[in-house]
C-alpha positions as CSV (number, residue, x, y, z in Angstrom):
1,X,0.0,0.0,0.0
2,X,2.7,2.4,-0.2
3,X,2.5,3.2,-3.7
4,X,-0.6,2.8,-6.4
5,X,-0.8,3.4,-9.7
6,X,-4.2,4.4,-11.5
7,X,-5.9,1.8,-13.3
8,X,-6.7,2.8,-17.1
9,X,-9.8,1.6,-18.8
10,X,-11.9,2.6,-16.4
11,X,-13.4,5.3,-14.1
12,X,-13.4,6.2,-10.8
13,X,-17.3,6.0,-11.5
14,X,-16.9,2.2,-12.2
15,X,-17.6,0.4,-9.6
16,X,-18.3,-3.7,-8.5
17,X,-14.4,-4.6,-9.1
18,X,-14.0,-7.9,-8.8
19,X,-11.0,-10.7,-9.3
20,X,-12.0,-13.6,-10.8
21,X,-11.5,-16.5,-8.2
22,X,-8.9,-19.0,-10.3
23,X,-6.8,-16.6,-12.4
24,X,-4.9,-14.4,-10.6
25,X,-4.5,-11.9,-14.0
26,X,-7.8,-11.2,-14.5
27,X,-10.4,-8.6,-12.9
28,X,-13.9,-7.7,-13.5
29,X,-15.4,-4.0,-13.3
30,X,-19.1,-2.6,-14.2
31,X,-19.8,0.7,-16.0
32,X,-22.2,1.6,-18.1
33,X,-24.1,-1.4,-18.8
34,X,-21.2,-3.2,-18.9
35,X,-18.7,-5.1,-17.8
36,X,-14.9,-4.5,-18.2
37,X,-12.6,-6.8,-18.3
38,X,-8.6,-6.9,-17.3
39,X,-5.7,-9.9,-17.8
40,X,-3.1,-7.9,-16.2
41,X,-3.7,-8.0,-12.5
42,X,-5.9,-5.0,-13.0
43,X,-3.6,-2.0,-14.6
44,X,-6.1,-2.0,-17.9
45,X,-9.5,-2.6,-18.4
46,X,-11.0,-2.9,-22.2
47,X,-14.9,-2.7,-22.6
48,X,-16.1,-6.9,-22.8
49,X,-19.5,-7.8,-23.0
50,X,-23.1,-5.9,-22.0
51,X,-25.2,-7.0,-19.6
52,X,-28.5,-6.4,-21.5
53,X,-31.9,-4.6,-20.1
54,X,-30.5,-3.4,-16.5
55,X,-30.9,0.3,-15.9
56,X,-29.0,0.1,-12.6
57,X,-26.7,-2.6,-11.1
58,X,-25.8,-2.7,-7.6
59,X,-24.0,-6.0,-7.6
60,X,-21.4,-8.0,-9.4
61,X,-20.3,-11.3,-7.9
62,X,-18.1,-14.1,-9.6
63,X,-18.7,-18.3,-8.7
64,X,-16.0,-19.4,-6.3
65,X,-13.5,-21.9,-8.0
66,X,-15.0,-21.4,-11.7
67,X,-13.1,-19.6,-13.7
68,X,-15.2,-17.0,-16.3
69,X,-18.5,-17.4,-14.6
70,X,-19.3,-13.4,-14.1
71,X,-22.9,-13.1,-12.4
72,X,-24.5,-8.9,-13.0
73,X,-27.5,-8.1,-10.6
74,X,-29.4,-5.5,-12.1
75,X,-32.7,-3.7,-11.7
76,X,-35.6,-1.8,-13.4
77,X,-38.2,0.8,-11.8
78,X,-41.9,1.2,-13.1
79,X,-42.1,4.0,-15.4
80,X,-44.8,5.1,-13.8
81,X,-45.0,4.7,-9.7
82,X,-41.1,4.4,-10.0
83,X,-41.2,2.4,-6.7
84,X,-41.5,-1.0,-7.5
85,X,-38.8,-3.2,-9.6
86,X,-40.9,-4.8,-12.5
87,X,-38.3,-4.8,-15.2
88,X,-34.1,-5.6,-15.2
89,X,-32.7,-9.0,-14.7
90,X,-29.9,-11.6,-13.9
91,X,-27.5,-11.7,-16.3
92,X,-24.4,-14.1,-16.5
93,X,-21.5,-15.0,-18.6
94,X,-19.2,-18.0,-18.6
95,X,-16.7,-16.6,-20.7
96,X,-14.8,-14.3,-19.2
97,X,-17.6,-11.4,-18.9
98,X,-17.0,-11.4,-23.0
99,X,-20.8,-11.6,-24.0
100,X,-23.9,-12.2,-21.1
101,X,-27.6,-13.7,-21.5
102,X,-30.1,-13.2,-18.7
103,X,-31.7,-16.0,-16.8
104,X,-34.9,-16.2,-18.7
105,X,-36.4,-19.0,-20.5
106,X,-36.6,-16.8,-23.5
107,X,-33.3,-15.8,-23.3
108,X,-31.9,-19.7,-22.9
109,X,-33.7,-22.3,-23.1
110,X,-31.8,-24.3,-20.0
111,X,-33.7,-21.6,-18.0
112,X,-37.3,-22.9,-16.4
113,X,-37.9,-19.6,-14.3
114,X,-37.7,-15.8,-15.4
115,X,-35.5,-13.8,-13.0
116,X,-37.8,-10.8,-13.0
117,X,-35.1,-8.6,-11.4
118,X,-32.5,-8.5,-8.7
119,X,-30.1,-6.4,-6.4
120,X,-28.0,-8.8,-5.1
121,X,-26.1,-12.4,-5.8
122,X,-24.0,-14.3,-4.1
123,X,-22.8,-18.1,-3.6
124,X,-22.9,-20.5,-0.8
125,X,-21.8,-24.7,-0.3
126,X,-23.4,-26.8,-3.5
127,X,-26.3,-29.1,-2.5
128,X,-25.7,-32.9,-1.8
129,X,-24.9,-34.5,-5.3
130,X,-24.6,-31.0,-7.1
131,X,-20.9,-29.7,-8.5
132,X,-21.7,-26.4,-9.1
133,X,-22.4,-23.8,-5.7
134,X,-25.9,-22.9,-4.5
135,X,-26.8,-19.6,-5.8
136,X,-28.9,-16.8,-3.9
137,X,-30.1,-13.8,-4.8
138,X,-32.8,-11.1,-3.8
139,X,-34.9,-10.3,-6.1
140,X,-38.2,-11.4,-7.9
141,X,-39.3,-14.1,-9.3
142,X,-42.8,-15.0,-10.3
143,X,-44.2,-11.4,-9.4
144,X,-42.6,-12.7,-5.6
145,X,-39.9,-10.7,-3.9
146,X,-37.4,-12.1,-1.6
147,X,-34.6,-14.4,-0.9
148,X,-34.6,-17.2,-4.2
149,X,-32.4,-20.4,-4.0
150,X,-31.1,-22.1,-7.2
151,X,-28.8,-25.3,-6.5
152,X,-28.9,-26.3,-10.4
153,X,-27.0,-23.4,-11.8
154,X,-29.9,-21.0,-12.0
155,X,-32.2,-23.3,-13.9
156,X,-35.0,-23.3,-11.6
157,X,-35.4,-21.5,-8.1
158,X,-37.5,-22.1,-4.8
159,X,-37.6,-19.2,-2.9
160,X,-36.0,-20.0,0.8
161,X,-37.5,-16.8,3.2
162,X,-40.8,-16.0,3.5
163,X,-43.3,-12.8,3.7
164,X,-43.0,-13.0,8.1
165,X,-39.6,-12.7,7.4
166,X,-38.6,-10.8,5.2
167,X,-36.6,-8.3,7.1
168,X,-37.0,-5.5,4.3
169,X,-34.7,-4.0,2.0
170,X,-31.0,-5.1,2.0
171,X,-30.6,-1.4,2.4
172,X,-26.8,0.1,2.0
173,X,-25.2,-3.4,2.9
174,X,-26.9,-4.9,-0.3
175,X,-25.5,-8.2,0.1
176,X,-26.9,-12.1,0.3
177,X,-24.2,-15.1,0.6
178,X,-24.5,-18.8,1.3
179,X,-22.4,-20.1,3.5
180,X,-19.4,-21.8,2.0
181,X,-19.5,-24.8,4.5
182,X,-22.6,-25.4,5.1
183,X,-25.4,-25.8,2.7
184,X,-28.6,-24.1,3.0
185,X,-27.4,-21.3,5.2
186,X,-27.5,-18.2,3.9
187,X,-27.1,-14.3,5.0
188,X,-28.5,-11.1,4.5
189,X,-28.1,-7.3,5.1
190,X,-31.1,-5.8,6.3
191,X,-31.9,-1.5,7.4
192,X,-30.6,-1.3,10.4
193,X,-31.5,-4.8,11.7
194,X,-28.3,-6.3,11.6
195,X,-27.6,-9.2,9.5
196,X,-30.5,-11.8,9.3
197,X,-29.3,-15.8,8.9
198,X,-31.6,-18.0,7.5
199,X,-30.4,-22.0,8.8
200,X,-32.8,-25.0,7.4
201,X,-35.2,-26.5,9.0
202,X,-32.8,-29.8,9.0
203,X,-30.0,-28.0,10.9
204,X,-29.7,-30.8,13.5
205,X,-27.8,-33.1,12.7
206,X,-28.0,-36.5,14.2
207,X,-24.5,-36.4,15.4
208,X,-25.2,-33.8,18.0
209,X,-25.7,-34.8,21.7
210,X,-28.9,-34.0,22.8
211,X,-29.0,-32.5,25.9
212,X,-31.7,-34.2,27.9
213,X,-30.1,-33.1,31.5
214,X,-33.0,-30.1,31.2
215,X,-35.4,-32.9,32.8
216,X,-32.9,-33.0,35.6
217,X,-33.8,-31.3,39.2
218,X,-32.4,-27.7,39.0
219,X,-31.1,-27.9,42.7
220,X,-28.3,-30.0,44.4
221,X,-25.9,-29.6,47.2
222,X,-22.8,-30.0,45.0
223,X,-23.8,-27.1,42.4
224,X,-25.9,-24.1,42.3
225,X,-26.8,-21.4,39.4
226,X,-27.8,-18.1,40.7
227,X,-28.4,-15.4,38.1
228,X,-25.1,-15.8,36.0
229,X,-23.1,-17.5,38.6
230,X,-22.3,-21.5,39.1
231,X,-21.0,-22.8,42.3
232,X,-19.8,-25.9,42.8
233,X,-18.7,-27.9,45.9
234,X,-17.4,-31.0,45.4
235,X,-17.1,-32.4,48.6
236,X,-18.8,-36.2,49.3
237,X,-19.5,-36.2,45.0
238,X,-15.8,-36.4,43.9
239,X,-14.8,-34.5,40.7
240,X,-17.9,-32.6,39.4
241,X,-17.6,-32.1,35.5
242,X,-19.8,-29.2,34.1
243,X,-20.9,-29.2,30.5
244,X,-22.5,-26.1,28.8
245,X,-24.8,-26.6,25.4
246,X,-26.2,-24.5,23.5
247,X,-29.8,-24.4,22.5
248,X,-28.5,-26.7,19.4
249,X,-27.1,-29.6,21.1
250,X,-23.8,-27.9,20.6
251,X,-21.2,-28.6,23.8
252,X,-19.3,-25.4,24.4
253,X,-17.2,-25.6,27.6
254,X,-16.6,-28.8,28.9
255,X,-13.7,-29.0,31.9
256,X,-13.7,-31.0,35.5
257,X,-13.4,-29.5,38.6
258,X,-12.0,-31.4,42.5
259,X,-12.3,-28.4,44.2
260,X,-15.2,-25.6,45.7
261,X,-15.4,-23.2,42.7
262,X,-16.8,-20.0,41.7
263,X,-17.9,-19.6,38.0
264,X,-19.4,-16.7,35.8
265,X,-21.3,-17.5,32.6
266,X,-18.5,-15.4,31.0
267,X,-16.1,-18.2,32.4
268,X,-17.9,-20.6,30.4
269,X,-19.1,-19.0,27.2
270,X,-18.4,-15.8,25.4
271,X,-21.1,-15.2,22.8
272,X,-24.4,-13.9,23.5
273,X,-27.3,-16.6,24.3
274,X,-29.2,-19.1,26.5
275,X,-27.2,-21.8,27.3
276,X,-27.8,-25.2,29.7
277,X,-25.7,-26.0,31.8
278,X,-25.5,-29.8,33.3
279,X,-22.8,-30.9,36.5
280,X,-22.3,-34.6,36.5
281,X,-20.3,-36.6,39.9
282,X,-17.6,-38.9,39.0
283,X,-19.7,-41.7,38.7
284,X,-21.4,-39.6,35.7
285,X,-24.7,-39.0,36.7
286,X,-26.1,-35.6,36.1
287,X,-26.4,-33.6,39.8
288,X,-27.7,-30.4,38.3
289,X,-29.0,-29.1,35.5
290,X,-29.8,-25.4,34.9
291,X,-30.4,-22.7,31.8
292,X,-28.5,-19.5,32.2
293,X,-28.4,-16.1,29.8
294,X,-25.2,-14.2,28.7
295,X,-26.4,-10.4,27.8
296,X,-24.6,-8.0,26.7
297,X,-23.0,-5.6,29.3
């Protein structure tokens, strides 16, 4: 960063740079309704392919580990109310950004569903049995707005949020992404709301412990949970070992203790949530059991 050089080619009014994701000499850019294209680690752009009927893109993602596959998000705005998105599109290219159809069956015919318009792509782990990654976007499909799902390379879409949650605009953040390990989570900016997480309904997996201690008795002369505080005397039980979960099944502090102790629920966990907490005596039966709260201070 101690020296740059000005890229030629393009603007300082082209924005939605981009490096493709296998070769390291080439970048993408958007300007214009079009996309810009360098093989030389950025220092040149030269005008590549346009992106068809988008009157304003706000996004410009690439597929991780393809090389080529450039993905515009673009949108539209009613001639009329100039409110709501009815025109625009998803446009993509798999060579190199060098020419782009739109996802629409008219357009190509591998296509089953029209993507009516979007703001936002992005790519998260493929489906079970599928090579290429899931792809979300926000946008509309079927005159329906909202969080779509394609895990057949944009063929056909099932949209994956729904109208109690859709959180609103993805405001300035204007972002959706999958998550890269695990399939069927996906992310979202919101107006001021943070960042909503959408998990599927199969998120347990069978592997995870259950933790049935919760139908334990919450009291016990070798442990007690007051407010956000666990003390433990281990004195006629032998070593107590105390086990946090979270509300998944998930075991996040796990350690034995031989002598009277004094613990926080900042001791145990760091990250905001309920947790339950179970104490089991060396012969490993569960002596308390207990649900405790870390807040923000």
């Amino acid at each position: 960063g101690a020296t740059w050089t000005t890229a030629t080619g393009i603007s300082s009014q082209t924005p939605l740079q981009k490096a493709d994701p296998v070769n390291p000499a080439v970048f993408y850019a958007f300007g214009s309704n079009r996309v810009f294209v360098s093989s030389d680690t950025g220092k040149t752009f030269t005008g590549a392919g346009s992106v068809g009927n988008i009157s304003w893109t706000r996004d410009l993602q690439v597929t991780p580990g393809i090389e080529g596959h450039v993905w515009v998000a673009g949108l539209g705005w009613d001639n009329g109310t100039h409110v709501n998105p009815v025109q625009g599109s998803l446009a993509r290219s798999t060579d190199g950004g060098a020419t782009f159809h739109t996802v629409d069956p008219e357009s190509n015919s591998r296509y089953t569903q029209r993507v009516q318009h979007s703001e936002a792509i992005g790519f998260g782990k493929a489906a079970p049995g599928a090579e290429y990654p899931a792809i979300y976007i926000y946008g509309t499909i079927d005159n329906i707005r909202g969080i779509w799902q394609s895990i057949d390379e944009a063929r056909s879409w099932v949209r994956v949020d729904d109208d109690k949650h859709g959180f609103g605009s993805l405001a300035n953040g204007n972002f959706v992404r999958g998550d890269m390990n695990t399939f069927g989570v996906v992310y979202r900016s919101t107006a001021g709301r943070g960042i909503a997480a959408r998990m599927p309904a199969d998120w347990q997996s069978s592997s995870i412990r259950q933790p049935t201690a919760v139908r334990r008795p919450n009291h016990s002369p070798h442990a007690r949970l007051r407010g956000q505080t666990l003390t433990l005397n281990p004195l006629g039980s032998g070593p107590l070992r105390v086990t946090v979960h979270d509300l998944r099944g998930r075991i996040v502090f796990n350690r034995t203790y031989v002598s009277q102790t004094t613990l926080r629920s900042r001791d145990m966990v760091r990250s905001q949530g309920s947790y339950i907490v179970t104490v089991q005596n060396a012969a490993r039966e569960t002596v308390f059991s207990g649900k405790f709260m870390v807040v923000k201070h």
